[in-house]
C-alpha positions as CSV (number, residue, x, y, z in Angstrom):
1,X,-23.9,-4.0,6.5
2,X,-20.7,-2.4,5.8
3,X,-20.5,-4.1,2.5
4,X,-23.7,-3.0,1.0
5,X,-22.8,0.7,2.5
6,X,-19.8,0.2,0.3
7,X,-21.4,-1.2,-2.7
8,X,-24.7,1.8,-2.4
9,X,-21.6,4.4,-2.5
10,X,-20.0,2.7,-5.5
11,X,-23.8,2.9,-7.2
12,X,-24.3,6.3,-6.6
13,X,-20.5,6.8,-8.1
14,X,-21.4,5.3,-10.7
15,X,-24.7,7.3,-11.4
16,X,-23.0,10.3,-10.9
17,X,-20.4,10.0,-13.6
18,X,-23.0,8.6,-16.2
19,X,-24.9,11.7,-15.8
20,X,-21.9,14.3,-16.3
21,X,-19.0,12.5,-18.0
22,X,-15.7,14.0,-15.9
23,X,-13.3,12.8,-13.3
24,X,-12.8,15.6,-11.1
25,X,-10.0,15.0,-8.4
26,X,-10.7,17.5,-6.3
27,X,-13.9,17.8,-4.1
28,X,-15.5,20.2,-1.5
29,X,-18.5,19.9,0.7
30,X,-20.5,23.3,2.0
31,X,-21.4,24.1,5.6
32,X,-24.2,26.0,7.0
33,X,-24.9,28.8,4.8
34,X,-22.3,28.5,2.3
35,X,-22.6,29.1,-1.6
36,X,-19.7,27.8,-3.5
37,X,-21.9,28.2,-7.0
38,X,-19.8,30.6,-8.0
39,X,-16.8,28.8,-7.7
40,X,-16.6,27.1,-10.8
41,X,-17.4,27.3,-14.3
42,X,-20.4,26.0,-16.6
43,X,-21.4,23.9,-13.8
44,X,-23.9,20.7,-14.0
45,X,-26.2,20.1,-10.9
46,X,-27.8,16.9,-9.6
47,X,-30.2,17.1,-6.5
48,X,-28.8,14.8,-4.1
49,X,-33.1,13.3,-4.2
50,X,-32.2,11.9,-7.8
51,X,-28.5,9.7,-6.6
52,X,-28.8,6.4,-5.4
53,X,-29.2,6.1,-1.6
54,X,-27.4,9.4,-1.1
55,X,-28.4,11.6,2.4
56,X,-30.8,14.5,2.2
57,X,-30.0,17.4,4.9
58,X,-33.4,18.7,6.2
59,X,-31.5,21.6,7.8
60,X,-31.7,25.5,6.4
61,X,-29.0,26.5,4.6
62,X,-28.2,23.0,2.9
63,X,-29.1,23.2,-0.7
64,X,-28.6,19.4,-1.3
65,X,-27.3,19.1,-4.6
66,X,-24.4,18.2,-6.5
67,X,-22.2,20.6,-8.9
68,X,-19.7,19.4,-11.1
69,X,-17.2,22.3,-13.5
70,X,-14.3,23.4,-14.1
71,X,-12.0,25.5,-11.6
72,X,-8.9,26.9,-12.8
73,X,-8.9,24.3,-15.4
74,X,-9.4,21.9,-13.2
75,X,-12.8,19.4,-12.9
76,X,-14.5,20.0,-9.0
77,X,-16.9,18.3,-7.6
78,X,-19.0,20.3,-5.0
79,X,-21.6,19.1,-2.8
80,X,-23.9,22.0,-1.3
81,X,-24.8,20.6,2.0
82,X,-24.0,17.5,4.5
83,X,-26.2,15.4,6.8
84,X,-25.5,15.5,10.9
85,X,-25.5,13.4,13.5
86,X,-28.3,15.1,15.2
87,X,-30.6,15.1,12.6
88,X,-30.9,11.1,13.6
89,X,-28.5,10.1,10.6
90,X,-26.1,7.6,11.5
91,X,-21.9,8.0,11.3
92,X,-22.0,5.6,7.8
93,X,-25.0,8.3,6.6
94,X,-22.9,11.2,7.8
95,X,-19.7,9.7,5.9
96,X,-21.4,8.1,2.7
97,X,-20.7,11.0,0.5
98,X,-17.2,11.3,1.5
99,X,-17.2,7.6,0.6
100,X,-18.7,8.5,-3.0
101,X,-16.0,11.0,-4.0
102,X,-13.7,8.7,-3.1
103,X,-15.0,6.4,-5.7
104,X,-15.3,9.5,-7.9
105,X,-11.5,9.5,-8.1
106,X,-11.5,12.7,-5.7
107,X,-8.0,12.7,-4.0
108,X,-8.1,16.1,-2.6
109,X,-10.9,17.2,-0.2
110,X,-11.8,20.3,1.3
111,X,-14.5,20.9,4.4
112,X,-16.1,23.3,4.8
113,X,-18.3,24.3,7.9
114,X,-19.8,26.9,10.3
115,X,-18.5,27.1,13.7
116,X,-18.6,29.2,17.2
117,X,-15.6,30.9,18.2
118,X,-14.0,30.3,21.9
119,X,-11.2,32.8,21.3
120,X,-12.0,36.8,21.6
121,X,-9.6,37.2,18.4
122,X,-11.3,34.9,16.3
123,X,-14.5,37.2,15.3
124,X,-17.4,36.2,13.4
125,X,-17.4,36.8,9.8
126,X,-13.3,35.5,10.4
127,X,-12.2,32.2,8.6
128,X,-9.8,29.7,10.4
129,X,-7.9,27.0,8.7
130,X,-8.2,23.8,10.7
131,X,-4.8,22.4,11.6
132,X,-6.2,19.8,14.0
133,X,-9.2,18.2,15.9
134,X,-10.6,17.3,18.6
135,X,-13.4,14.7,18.1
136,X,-16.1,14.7,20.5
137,X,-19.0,13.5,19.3
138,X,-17.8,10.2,21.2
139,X,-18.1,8.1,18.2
140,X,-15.8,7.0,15.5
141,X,-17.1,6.7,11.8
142,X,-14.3,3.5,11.2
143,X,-15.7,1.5,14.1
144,X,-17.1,-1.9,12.6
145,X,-15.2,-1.3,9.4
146,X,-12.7,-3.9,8.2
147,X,-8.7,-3.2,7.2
148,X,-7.8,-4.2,4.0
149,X,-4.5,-4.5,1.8
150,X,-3.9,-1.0,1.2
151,X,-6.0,0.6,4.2
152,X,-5.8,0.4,7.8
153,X,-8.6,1.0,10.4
154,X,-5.9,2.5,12.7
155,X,-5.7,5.4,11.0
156,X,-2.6,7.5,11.5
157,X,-4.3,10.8,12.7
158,X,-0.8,12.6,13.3
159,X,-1.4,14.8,9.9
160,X,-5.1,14.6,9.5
161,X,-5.3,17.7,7.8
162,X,-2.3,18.4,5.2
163,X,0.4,20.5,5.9
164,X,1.5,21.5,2.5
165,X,-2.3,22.5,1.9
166,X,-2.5,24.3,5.0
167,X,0.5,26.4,4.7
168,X,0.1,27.2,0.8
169,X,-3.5,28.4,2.2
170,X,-1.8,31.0,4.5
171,X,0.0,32.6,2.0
172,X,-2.4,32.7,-0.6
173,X,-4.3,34.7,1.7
174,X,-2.2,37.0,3.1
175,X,-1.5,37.7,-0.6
176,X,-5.1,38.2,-1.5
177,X,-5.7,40.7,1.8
178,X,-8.0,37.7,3.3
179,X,-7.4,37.2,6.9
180,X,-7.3,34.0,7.8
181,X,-6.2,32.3,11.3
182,X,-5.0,28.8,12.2
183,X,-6.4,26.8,14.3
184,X,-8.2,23.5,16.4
185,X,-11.7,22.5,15.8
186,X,-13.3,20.6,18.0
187,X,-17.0,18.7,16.9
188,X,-20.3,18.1,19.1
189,X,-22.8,15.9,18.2
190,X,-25.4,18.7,19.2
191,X,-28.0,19.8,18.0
192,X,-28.6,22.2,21.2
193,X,-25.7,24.9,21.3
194,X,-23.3,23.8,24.1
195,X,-23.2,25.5,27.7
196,X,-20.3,27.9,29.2
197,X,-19.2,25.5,31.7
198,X,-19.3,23.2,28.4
199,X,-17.2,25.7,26.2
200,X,-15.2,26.3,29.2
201,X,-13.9,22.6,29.5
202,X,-13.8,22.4,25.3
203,X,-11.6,25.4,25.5
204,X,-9.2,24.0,28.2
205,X,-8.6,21.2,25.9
206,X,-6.9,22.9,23.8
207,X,-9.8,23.8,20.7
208,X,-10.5,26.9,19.2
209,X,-13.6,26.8,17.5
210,X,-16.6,24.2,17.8
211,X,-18.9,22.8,15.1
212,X,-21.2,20.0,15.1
213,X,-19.8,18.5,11.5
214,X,-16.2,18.3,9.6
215,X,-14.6,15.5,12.2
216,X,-16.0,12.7,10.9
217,X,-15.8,13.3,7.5
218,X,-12.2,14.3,8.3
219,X,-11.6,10.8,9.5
220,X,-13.1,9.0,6.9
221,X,-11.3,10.7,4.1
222,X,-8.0,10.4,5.9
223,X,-8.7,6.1,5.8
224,X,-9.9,6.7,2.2
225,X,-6.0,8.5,1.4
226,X,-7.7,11.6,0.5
227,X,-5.7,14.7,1.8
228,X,-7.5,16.7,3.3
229,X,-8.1,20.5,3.8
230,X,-10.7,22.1,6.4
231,X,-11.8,25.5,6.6
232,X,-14.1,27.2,9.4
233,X,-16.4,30.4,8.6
234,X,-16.8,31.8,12.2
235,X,-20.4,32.9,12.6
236,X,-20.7,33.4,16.2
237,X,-19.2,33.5,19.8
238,X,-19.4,30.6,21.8
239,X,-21.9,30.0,24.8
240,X,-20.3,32.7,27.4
241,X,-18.6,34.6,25.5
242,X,-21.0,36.6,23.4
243,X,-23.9,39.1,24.5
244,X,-26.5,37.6,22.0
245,X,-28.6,34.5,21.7
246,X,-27.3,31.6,19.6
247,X,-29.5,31.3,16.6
248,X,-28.8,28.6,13.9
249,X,-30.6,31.8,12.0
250,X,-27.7,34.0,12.2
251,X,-25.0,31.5,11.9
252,X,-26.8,30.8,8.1
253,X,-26.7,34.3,7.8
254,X,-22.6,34.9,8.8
255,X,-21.8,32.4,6.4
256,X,-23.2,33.2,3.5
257,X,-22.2,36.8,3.8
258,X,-18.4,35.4,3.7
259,X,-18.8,33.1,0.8
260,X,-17.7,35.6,-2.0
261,X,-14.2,35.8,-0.3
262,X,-14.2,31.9,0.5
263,X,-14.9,31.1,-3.3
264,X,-12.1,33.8,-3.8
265,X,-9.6,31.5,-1.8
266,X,-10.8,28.2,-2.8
267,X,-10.5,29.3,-6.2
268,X,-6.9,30.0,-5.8
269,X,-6.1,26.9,-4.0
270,X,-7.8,24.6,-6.3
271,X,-4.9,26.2,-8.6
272,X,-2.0,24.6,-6.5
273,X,-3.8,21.0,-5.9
274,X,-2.0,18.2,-7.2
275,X,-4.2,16.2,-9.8
């Protein structure tokens, strides 16, 4: 099984640079709401419905489809929208396009999601740059996958998400007036919102913000030797903490009002990548 997954990924590689004939090294996948179009220039789209066994999101605010340009004068690969564990896709579904850029030649990656806030300083419409995890969707994507000669199963997980990227990220917006905070994201496997006792425990552990995406695809890129970058668009408080109902609705809505200044940033640190 985990052979074919690996030779359907290589496949839909391969169709993807015979239709558009560049090697970008740098990739980025969308969260809820988020519209990177802008981001780069003379860009080529392929609907995700046209690539060899690649994962369809039936959830609002995914647009499905591939962009390939030029950013800074470098080639990116962007894909608008991700599958989830609680639409019934499995963890090899959920990581298969991580899998694909790998195979792409991507060696940079950046996540991007929606999440829920659990501290009263981080406000929606705020962006947080993910230093670490928590993984709670209590299931691994590397379970039942093999080691090889260069990779290990037992991924190192010390420095899942790069320090050097992390760090250049915080200045580059301080320097462009963009506030950004720091801190842990924790994933569910939802797809109902959690409870307060439920954010209550989550925050005790030690996590900031909460999304139901990000961690396994962090995981997966880590074994692949991708470095990896994560960034959260806050869109709402947390169960408890806010007056309002939790609406997947609004947190469309949050997001996509805050992706002018997100394809601001990501435009500058697509800049500093190495290639």
């Amino acid at each position: 099984m985990k052979t074919a997954v690996n030779r359907s990924a290589r496949d839909a590689a391969a169709y993807i640079k015979a239709k558009k004939d560049k090697s970008p090294s740098i990739g980025i996948i969308t969260g809820s709401g988020l519209d990177f179009a802008g981001l780069i220039e003379r860009g080529d789209e392929i609907p995700y419905k046209e690539i060899p066994g690649f994962p369809c999101s039936k959830v609002r605010g995914h647009k499905n489809r591939v962009m390939i340009g030029k950013c800074g004068g470098e080639n990116v690969i962007i894909l608008q929208g991700r599958v989830h564990y609680y639409e019934g896709y499995s963890m090899e579904d959920i990581t298969f396009p991580v899998k694909v850029l790998s195979e792409i030649g991507v060696k940079n990656i950046i996540l991007t999601n929606a999440a829920g806030s659990m501290k009263t300083f981080l406000k929606p419409g705020d962006f947080m740059v993910i230093n670490d995890h928590i993984n709670l969707t209590g299931i691994n994507p590397l379970r039942g996958l093999p080691d090889h000669k260069d990779r290990s199963r037992f991924v190192d997980m010390s420095q899942a998400h790069d320090r050097d990227l992390i760090n250049k990220t915080l200045e580059l917006g301080f320097g462009m007036g963009i506030m950004l905070h720091c801190g842990v994201l924790a994933a569910v496997s939802g797809p109902s919102y959690e409870t307060p006792a439920e954010i209550q425990m989550i925050r005790t552990l030690g996590a900031d913000a909460v999304c139901m995406s990000t961690i396994p695809e962090v995981i997966m890129s880590r074994y692949l030797g991708m470095k990896v970058l994560g960034l959260s668009v806050i869109t709402n408080y947390a169960a408890g903490l806010g007056t309002s109902s939790l609406r997947h609705e609004e947190v469309v809505k949050v997001a996509r009002s805050r992706s002018k200044d997100a394809v601001r940033l990501l435009s500058a640190i697509i800049k500093y990548m190495p290639v």
